[in-house]
Backbone bond lengths (Angstrom), bond angles and torsions (degrees), N, CA, C in turn:
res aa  C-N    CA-C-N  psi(-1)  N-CA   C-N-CA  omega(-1)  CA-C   N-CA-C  phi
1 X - - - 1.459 - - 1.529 109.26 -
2 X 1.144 119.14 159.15 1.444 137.25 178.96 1.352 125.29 -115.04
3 X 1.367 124.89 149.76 1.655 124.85 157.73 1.359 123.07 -61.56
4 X 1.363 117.62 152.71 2.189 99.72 158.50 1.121 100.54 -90.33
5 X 1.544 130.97 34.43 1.543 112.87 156.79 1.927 84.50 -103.39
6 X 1.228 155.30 -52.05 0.981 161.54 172.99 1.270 95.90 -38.67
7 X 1.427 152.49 -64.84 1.551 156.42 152.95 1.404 102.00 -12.76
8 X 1.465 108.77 -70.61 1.194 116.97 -167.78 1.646 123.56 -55.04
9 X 1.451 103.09 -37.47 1.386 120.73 -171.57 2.186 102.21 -64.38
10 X 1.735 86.98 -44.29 1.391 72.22 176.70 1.248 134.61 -89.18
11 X 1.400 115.53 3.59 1.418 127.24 177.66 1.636 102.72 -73.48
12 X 1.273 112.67 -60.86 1.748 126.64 159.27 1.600 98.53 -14.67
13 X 1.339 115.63 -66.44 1.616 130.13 -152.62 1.476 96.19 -63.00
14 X 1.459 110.23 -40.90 1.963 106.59 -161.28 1.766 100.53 -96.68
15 X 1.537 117.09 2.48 1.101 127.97 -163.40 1.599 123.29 -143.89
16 X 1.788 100.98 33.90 1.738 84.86 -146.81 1.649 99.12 -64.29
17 X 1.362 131.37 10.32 1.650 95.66 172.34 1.134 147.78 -80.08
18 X 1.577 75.48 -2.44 1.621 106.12 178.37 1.889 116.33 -28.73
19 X 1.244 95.88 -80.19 1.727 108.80 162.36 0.874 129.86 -43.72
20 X 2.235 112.29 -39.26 1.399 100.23 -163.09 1.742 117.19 -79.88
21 X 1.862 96.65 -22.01 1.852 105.19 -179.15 1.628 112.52 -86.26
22 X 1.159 106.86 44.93 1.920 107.69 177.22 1.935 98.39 74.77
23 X 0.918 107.86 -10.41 1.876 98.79 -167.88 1.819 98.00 -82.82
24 X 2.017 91.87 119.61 1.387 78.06 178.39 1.292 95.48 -112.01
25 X 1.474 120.58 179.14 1.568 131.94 -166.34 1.346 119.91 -146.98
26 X 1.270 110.84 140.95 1.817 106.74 -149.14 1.901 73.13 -155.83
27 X 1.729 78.86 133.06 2.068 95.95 174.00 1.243 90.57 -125.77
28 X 1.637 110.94 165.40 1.365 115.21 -177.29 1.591 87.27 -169.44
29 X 1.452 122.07 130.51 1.713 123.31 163.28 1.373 109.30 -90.84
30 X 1.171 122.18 114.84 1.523 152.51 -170.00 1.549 88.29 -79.68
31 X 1.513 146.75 111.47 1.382 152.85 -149.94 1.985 83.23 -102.04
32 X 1.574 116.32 -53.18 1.359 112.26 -163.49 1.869 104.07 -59.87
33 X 1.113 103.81 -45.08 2.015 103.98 -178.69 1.570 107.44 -71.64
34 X 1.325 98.07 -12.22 2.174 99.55 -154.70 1.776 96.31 36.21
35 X 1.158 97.76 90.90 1.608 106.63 162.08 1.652 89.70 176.05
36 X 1.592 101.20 149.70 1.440 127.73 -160.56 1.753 91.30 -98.00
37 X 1.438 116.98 126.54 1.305 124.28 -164.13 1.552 102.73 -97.71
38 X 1.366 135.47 80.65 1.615 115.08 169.91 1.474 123.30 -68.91
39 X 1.246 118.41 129.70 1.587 103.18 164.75 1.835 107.82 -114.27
40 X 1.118 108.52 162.25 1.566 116.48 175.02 1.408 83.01 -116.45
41 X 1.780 112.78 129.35 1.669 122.68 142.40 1.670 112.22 -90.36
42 X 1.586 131.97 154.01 1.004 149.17 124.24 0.954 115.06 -131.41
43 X 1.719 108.43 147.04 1.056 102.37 -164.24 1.055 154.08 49.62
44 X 1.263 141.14 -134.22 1.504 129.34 127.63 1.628 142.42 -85.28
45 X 1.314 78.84 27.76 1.867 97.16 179.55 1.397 108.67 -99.08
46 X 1.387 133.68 115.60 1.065 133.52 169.75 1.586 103.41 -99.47
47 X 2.095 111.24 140.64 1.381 101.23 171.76 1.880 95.87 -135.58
48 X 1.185 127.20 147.47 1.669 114.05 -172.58 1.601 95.15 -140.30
49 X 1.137 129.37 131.13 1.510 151.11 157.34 1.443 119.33 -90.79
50 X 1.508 132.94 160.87 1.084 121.32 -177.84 1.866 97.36 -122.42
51 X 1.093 93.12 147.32 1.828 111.48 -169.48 1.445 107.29 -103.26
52 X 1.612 131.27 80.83 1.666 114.04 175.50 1.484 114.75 -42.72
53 X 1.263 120.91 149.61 1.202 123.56 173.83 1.497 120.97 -61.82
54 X 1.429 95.70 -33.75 1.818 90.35 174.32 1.333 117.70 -59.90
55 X 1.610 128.29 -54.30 1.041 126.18 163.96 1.386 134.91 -45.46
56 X 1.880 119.70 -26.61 1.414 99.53 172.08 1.809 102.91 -92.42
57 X 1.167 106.23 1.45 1.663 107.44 -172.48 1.357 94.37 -63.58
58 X 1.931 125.88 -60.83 1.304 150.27 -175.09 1.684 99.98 -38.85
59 X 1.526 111.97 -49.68 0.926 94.84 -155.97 2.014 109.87 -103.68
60 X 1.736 112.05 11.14 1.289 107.17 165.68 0.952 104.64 -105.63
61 X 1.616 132.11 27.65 1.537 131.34 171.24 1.708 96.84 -86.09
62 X 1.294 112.27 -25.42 1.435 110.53 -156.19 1.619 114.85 79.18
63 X 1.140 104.65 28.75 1.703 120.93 167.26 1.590 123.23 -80.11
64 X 1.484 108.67 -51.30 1.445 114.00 179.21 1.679 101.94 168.56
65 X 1.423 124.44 148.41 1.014 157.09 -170.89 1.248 133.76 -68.58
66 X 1.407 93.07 -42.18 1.337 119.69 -147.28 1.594 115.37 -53.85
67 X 1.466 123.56 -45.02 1.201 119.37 172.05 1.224 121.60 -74.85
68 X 1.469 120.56 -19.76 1.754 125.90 -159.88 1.872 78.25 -85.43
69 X 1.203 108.09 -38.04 2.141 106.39 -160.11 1.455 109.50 -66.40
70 X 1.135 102.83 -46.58 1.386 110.98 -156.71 1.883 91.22 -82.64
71 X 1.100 114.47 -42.08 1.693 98.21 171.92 1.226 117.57 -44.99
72 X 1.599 111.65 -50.91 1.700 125.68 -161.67 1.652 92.21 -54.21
73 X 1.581 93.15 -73.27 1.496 110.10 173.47 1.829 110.30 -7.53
74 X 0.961 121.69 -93.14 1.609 144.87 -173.93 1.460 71.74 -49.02
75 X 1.399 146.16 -125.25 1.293 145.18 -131.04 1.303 108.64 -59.94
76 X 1.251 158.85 38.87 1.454 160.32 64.84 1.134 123.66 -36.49
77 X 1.624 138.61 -45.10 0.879 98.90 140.54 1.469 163.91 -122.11
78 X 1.565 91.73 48.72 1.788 104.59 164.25 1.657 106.60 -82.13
79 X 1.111 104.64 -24.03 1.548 99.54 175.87 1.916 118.51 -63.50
80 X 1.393 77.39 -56.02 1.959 85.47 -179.06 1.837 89.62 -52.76
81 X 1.385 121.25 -70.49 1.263 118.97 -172.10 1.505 122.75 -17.90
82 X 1.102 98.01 -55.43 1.776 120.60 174.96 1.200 103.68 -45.99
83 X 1.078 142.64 -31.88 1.210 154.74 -147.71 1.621 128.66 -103.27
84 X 1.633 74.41 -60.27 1.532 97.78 154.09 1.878 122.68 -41.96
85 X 1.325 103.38 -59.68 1.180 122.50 -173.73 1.246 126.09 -64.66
């Protein structure tokens, strides 16, 4: 098992712009859904996705990405989008 600072670290890793464009990022495992809650802040835009556990398990094995990325992915950028707009 893992931390959501360990979550976090690797979301950073597959995502470092996360931090560097003002987007900050906060995980939290929601015990009632069992699913790991990410949100991206900017600004004052908050946007939050839900992370199955299998998928971030898959992907802090160093197995593959694919579901933890492509979520982040899409919720970065609806955030910048937001922004944009």
């Amino acid at each position: 098992m893992y931390t959501k600072n360990q979550l976090c670290e690797k979301i950073i890793s597959v995502y470092p712009d996360i931090g560097e464009c003002g987007i900050d990022l906060n995980v939290e495992y929601d015990q009632d859904k069992k699913v790991w809650v990410v949100q991206l802040n900017k600004d004052n835009q908050t946007l939050k996705t839900y992370l199955e556990p299998e998928d971030a398990n898959v992907c802090m094995e160093g197995k593959q990405c694919i579901g933890l990325g492509m979520q982040i992915y899409q919720l970065r950028d609806n955030i910048k989008n937001m922004r944009d707009s």
